[in-house]
C-alpha positions as a printed Julia matrix, in Angstrom:
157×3 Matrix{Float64}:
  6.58  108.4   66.83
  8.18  106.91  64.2
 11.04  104.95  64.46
 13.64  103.94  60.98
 16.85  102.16  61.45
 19.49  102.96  58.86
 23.43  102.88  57.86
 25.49  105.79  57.29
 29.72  105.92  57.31
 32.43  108.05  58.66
 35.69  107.55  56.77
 36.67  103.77  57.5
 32.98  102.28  58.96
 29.75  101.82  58.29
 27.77  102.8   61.61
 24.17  101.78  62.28
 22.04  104.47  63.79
 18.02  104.64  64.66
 16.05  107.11  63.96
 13.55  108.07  66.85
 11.51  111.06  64.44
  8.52  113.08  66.64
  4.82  112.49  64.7
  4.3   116.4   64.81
  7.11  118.72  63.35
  9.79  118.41  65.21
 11.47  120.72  68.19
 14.51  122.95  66.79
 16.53  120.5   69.71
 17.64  117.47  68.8
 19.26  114.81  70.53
 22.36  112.31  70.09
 22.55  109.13  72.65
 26.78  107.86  73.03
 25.65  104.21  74.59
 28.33  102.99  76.96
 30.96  100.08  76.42
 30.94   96.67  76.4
 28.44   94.57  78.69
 27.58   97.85  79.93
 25.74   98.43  76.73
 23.45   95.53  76.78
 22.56   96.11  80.62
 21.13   99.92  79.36
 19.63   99.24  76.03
 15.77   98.8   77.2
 16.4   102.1   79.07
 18.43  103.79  76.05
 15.48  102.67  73.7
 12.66  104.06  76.49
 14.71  107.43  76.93
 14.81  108.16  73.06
 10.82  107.05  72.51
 10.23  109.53  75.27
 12.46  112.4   73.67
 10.64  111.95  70.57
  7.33  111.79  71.93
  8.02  115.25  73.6
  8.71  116.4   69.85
 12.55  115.86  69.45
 14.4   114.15  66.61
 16.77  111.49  68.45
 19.6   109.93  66.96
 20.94  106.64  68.77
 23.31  104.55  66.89
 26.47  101.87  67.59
 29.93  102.78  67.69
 32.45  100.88  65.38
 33.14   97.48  66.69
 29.84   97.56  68.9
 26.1    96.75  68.18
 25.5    96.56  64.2
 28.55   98.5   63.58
 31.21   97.44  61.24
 34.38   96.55  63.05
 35.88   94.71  66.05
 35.6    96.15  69.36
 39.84   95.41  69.7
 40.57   97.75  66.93
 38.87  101.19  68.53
 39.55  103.44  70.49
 38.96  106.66  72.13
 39.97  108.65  69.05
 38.35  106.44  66.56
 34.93  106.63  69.27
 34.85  109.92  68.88
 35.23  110.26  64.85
 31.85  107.94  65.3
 30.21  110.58  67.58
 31.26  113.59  64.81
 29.95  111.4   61.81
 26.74  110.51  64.06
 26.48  114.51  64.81
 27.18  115.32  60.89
 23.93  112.7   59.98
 21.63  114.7   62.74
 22.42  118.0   62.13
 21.9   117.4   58.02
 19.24  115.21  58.42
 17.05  118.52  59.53
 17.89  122.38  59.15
 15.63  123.71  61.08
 18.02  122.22  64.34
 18.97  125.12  66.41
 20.77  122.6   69.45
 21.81  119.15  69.57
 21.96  117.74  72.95
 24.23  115.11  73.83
 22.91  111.62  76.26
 25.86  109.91  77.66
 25.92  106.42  79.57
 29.29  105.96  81.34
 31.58  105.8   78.99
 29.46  107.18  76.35
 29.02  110.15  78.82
 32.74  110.69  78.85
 32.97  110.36  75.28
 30.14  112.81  74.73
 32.03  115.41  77.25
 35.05  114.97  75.37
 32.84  115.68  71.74
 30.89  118.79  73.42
 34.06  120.4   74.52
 36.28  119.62  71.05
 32.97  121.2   69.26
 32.3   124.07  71.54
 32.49  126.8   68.75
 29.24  124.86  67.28
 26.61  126.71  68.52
 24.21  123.76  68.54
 26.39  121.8   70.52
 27.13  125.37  73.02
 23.48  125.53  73.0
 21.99  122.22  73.71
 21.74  120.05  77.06
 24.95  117.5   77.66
 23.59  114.92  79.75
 26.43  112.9   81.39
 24.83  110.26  83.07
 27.37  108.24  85.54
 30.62  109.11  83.47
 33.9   107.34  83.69
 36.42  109.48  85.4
 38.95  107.28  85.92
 40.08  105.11  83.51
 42.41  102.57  85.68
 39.47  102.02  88.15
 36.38  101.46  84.96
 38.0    99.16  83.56
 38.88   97.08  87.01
 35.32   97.44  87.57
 34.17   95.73  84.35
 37.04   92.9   84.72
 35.13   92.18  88.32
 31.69   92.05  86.77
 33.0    89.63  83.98
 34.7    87.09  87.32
């Protein structure tokens, strides 16, 4: 497995993404990993990194990156939001799918809120066939977002 960070940019950011690339040639399913907010994304990025080395060892060309404002991602976490989160996913999803032609299905990973925003992406792009096609993981997604963000002002006291 091979593994090559690198920059690419959506109309107003510059997003980093990582490259997890299979050492055979790789599945016709792909994957793209929407990491959850805040703190939340430090607590989950040892498992994030594990879950995309084992996708790619299995053959599949993984894309994980940082949402504006988060990670290595231009931007301030203050001046984002659900809409600008998901222009990030669709700029992440235009860099897979062109990165490789031979992709017949992209699955989205989700982490919390990263699950929610990848539910939100899968159903806006549901005419894609690669998106129709490929696995949506939503692993623990926010459902309400009142009580998620109660629960992350308790961690933080």
């Amino acid at each position: 497995m091979t593994e090559q960070p690198f920059i690419f940019s959506n109309d107003t950011a510059r997003l980093f993404g990582m490259w997890h690339l299979p050492q055979s040639v790789p599945s016709t399913t792909a994957f793209l990993m929407s990491h959850p907010f805040g703190e939340e994304k430090l607590w989950s990025h040892r498992v994030y990194v594990s879950a995309a080395r084992a996708l790619a060892a299995r053959g599949h060309r993984v894309l994980r990156f940082d949402y504006r404002g988060a990670g290595d991602s231009s931007g301030n976490s203050d001046e984002t939001s659900l809409s600008t989160h998901l222009e990030d996913l669709s700029a992440a999803f235009n860099e897979l799918v062109s990165s490789d032609p031979t992709i017949e299905r992209v699955g989205l990973l989700g982490l919390r809120l990263g699950a929610t925003i990848a539910a939100q992406f899968a159903e806006q792009m549901n005419d894609d066939p690669r998106v129709a096609k490929g696995p949506l993981v939503l692993w623990d997604p926010v459902m309400h977002g009142e009580n998620y963000f109660q629960e992350l002002l308790r961690s933080n006291l």
